[in-house]
C-alpha positions as CSV (number, residue, x, y, z in Angstrom):
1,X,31.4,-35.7,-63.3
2,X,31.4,-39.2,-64.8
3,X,31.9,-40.7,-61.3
4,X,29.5,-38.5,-59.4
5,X,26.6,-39.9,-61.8
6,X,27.2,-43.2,-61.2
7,X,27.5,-42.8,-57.4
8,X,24.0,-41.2,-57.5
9,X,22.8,-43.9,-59.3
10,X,24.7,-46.4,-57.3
11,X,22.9,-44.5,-54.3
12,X,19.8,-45.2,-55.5
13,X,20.0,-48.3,-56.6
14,X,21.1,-49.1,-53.0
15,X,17.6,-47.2,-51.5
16,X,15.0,-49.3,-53.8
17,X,17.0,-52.6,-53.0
18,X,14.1,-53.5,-50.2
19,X,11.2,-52.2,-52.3
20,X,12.6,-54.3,-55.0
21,X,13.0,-57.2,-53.2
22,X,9.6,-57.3,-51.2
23,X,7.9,-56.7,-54.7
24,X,10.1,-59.9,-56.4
25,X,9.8,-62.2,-53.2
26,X,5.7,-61.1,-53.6
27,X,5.6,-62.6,-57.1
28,X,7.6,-65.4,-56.4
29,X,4.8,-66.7,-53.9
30,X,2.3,-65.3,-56.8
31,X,3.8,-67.8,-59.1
32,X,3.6,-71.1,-56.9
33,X,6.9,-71.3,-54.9
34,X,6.2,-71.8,-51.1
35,X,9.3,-70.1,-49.5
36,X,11.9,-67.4,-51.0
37,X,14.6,-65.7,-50.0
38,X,17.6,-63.5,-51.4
39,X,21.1,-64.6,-51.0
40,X,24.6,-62.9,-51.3
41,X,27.1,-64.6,-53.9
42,X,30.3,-64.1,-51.7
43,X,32.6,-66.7,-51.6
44,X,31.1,-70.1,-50.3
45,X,31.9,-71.1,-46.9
46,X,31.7,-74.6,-47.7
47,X,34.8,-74.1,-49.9
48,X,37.0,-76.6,-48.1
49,X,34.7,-79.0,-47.6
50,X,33.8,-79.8,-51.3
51,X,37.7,-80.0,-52.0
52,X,38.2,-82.4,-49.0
53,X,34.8,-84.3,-50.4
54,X,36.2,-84.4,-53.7
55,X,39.9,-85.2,-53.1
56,X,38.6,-88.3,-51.2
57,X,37.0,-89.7,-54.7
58,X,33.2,-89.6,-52.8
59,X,31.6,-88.1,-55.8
60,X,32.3,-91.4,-58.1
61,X,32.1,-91.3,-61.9
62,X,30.4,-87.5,-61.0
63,X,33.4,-86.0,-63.0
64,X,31.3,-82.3,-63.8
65,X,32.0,-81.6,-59.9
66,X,35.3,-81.7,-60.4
67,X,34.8,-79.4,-63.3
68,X,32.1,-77.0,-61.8
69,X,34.4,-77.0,-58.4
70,X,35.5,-73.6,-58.8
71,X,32.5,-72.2,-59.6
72,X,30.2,-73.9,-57.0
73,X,33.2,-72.3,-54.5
74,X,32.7,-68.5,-55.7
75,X,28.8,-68.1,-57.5
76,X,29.6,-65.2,-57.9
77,X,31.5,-65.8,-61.4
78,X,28.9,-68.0,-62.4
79,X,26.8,-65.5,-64.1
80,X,28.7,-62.1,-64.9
81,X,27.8,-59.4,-63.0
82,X,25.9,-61.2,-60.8
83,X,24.8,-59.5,-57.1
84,X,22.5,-61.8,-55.9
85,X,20.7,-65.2,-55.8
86,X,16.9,-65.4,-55.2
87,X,15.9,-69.0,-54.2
88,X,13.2,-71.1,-54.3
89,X,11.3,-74.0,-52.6
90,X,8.8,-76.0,-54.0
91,X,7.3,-78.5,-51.7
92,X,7.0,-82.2,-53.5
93,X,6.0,-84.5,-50.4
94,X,2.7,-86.4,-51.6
95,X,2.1,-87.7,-48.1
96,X,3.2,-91.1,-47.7
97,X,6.9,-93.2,-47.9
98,X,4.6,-96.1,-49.5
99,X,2.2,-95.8,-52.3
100,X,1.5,-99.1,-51.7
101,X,3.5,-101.5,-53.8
102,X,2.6,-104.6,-56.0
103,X,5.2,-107.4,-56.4
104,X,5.5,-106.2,-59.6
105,X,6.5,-102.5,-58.9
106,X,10.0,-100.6,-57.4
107,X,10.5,-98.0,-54.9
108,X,10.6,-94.7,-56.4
109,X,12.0,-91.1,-54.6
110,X,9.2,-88.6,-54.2
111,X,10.5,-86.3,-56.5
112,X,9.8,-88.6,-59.4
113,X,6.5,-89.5,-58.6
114,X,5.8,-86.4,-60.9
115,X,6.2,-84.6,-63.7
116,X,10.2,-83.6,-64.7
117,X,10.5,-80.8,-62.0
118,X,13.5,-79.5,-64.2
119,X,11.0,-78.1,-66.5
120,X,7.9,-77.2,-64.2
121,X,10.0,-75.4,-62.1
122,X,12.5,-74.1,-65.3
123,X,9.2,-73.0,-66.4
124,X,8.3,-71.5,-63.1
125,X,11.6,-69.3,-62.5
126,X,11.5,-68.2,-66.0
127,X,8.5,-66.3,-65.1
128,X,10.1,-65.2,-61.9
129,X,12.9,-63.4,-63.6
130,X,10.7,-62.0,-66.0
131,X,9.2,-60.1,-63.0
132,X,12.6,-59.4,-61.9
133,X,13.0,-57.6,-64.9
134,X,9.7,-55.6,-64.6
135,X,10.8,-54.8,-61.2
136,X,14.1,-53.7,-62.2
137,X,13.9,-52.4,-65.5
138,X,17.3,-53.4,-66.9
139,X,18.1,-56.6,-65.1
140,X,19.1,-59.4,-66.1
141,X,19.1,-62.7,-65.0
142,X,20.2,-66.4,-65.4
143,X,17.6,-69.2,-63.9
144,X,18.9,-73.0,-62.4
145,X,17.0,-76.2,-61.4
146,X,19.5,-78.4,-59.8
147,X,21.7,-78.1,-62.6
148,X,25.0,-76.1,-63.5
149,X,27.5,-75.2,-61.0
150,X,25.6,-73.3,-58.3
151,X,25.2,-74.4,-54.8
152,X,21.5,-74.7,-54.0
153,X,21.4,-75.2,-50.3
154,X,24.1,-73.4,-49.3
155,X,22.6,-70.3,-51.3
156,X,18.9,-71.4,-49.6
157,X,20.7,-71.3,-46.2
158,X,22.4,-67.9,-47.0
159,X,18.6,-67.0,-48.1
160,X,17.7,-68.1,-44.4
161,X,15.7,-70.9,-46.0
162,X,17.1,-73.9,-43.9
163,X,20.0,-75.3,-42.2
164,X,22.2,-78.3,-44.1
165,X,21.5,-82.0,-42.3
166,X,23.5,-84.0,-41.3
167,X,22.3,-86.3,-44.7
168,X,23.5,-82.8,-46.7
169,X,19.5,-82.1,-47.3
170,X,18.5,-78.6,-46.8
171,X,16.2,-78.9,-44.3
172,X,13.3,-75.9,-44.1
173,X,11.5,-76.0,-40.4
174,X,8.7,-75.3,-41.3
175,X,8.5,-78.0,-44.2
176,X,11.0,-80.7,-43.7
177,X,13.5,-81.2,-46.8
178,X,11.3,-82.5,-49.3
179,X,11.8,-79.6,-51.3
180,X,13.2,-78.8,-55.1
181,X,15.2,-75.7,-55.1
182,X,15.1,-73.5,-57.8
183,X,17.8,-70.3,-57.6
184,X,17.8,-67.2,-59.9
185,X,21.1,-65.3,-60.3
186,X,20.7,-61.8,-61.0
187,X,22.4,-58.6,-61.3
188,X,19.7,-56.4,-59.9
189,X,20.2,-54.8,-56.5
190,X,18.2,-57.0,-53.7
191,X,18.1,-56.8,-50.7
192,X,20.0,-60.4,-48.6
193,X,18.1,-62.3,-46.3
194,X,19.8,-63.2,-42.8
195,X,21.6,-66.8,-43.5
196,X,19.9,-69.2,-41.5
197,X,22.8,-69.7,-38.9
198,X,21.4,-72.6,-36.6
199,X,22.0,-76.2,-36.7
200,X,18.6,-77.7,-35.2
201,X,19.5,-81.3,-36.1
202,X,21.2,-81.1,-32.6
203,X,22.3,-84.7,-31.4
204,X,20.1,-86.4,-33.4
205,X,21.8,-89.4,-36.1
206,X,18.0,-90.6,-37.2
207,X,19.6,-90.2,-40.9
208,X,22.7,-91.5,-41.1
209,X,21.8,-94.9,-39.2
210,X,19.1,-95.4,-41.2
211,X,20.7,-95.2,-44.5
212,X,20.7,-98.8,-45.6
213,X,23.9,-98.8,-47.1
214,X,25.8,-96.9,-44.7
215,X,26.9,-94.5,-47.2
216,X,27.2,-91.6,-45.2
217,X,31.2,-91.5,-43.5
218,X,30.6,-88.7,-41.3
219,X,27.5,-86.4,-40.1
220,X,27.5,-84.4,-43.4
221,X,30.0,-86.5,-45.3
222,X,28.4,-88.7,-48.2
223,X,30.1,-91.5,-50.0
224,X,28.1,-91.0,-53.3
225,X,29.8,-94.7,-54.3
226,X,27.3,-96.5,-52.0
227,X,24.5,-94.0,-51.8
228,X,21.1,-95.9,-53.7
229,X,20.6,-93.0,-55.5
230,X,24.3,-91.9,-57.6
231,X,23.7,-96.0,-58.0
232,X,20.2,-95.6,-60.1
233,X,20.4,-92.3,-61.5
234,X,24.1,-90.8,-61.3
235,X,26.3,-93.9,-62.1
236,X,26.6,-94.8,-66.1
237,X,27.3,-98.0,-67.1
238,X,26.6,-101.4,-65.6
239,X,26.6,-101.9,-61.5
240,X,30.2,-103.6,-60.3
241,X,30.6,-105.8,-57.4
242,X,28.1,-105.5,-54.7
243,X,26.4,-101.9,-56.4
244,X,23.6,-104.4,-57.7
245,X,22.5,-106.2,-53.7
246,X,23.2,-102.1,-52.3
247,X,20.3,-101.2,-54.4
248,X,18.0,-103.6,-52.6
249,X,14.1,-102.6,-54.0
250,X,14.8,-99.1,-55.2
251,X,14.2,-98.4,-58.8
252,X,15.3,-95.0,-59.1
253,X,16.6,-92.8,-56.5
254,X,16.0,-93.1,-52.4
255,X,14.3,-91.4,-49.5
256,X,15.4,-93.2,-46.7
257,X,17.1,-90.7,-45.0
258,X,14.1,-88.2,-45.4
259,X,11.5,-90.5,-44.5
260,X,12.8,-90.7,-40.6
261,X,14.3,-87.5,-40.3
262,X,11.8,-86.0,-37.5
263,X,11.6,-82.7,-39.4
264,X,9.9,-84.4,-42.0
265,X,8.0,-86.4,-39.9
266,X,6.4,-83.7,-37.9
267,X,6.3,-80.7,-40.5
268,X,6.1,-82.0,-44.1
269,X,2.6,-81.7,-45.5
270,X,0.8,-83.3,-49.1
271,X,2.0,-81.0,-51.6
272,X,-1.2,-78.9,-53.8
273,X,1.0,-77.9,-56.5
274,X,-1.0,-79.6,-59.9
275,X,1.6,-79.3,-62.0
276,X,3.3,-82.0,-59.8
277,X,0.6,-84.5,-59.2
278,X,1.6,-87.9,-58.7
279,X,1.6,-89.6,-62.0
280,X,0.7,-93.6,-60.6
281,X,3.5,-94.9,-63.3
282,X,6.3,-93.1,-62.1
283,X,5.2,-93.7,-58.5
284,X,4.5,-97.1,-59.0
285,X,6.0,-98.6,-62.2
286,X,6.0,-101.9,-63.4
287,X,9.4,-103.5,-63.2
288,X,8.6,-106.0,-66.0
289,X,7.9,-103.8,-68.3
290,X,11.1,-101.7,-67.6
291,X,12.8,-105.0,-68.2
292,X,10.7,-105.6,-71.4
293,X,10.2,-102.4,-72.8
294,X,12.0,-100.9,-76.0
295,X,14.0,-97.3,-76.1
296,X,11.7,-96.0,-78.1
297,X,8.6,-97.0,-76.2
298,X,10.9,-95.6,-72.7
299,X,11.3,-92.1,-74.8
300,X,7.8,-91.9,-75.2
301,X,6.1,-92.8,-71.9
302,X,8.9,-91.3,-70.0
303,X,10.6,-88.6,-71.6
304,X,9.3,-86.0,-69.9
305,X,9.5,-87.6,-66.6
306,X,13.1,-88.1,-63.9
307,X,13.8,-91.1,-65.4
308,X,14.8,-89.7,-68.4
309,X,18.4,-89.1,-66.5
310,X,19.2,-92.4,-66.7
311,X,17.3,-93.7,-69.7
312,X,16.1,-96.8,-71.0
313,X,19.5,-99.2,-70.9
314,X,19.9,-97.4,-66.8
315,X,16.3,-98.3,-65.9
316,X,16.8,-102.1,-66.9
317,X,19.7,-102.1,-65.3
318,X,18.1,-101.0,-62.6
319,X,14.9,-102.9,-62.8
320,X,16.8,-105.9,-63.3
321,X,18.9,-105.6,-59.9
322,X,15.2,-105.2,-57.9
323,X,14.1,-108.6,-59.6
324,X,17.5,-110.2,-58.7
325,X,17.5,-108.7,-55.2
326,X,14.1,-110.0,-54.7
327,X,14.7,-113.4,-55.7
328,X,17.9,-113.5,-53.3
329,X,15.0,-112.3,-50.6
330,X,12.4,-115.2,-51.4
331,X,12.1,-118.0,-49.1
């Protein structure tokens, strides 16, 4: 009798799946997000790759990906009982690859032109899966923000958000890949999206020659070592050998390879989101000051900002390779 219940339930469960997921993709757009979509949490199909990536030493002093491996390869034992991912994008392109440097400022990555998107957007899919669990009485959930073991874009993909470039960026069509990614695991029936299958990069190498380090090995192969930003926010410590001239004028992070990807050029579009306005300080900061300025004084101006990742002693050490590098550039 036991097992007849819990069919009928299953049953059921199984018929409100789409109501339930046209009702929690609804209140996702509600809340701010500009795309969503549901994704399945079988095995990843990137698997192989990601051991290949990481037997070749390309994630550096990254050691939590060798740690979160298994996880990242099967999402599905990230969260127990977990059926189902919904994802998120938040546009964060503010319109232009320059904000117009002074002599005394560094080039920052869009994303941190802004407030710390881990907590607008933590804040963001909190609210998200509290509708989840108004949907689905009972639910429960687990929410991520580029953090823990779970494999954004090839979950956006599965979602039919996006292909993966050739630069690893999810790319959206009809936004380009500036984009934070927010996912929500969840054990409530949902619904999956179609995986977005095609590759429209085509023939197209826009991203990998530009890269001024040349850190990508192969179309879809990056060698975090000399990738600008593992160098300003990832690596710890201070830079070895040539890390300090491979930094060139960035002070945190890099957008080279979104900046000419044609996607971006042709579909990306100001984002209106208030809670990430461009803050002027983090989009154009004063390297002296960076040089200058005490931990304390970093904590409070910028502890609620990206740069909080790699802190005071990383942002001097970064702020001193941009004045070094631009003194090897003077006439």
């Amino acid at each position: 009798m036991k097992d007849v219940e819990q069919q009928v339930v299953s049953r059921r469960r199984r018929a409100e799946a789409p109501h339930n997921t046209v009702a929690v993709k609804r209140r996702a757009l509600d809340l701010g997000f500009d795309a969503v979509g549901v994704a399945s949490l079988e095995p990843n199909a990137h698997a192989a790759d990601l051991d290949r990536w990481l037997a070749a030493g390309y994630a550096g002093t990254m050691t939590y990906l060798h740690r979160q491996a298994e996880k990242r390869k099967h999402p599905a034992r990230i969260m127990p009982g977990a059926r189902a991912a919904v994802v998120t994008l938040t546009n964060y392109f503010h319109g232009s690859a320059d904000p117009g440097l002074s002599p005394a400022a560094g080039r920052v990555a869009q994303y941190a032109w802004s407030a710390d998107y881990h907590r607008v957007l933590g804040r963001r899919l909190e609210r998200l899966a509290t509708a989840i669990r108004e949907i689905v009485p009972g639910a429960k959930s687990r929410c991520y923000v580029d953090a823990g073991p779970v494999p954004e874009r090839e979950l956006a993909q599965r979602a039919g958000l996006g292909w993966i470039g050739k630069n690893m960026m999810l790319i959206d069509p009809s936004r380009g890949s500036f984009t934070f990614i927010g996912v929500v695991l969840t054990d409530a029936d949902l619904a999956p999206d179609l995986p977005f299958e095609a590759d429209r990069c085509g023939s197209c190498r826009a991203c990998l020659d530009a890269c001024p380090t040349s850190a990508f090995v192969a179309p879809g192969v990056l060698d975090a070592r000399r990738c600008i930003s593992y160098l300003t926010i990832e690596h710890a410590g201070p830079f070895r050998g040539d890390d300090e001239r491979l930094v060139g004028d960035w002070l945190f992070g890099c957008d080279v390879c979104q900046d000419v990807c044609p996607w971006n050029v042709k579909f990306a579009r100001p984002a209106r989101d208030p809670e990430i306005a461009v803050r002027p300080d983090l989009a154009v900061p004063d390297v002296t000051a960076l040089l200058e300025g005490a931990p304390a004084a970093f904590e409070r101006r910028f502890g609620d900002t990206p740069f909080e990742r790699p802190g005071a002693a990383g942002m001097r050490r970064n702020a001193a390779a941009v004045v070094a590098n631009r003194r090897r550039q003077a006439p």
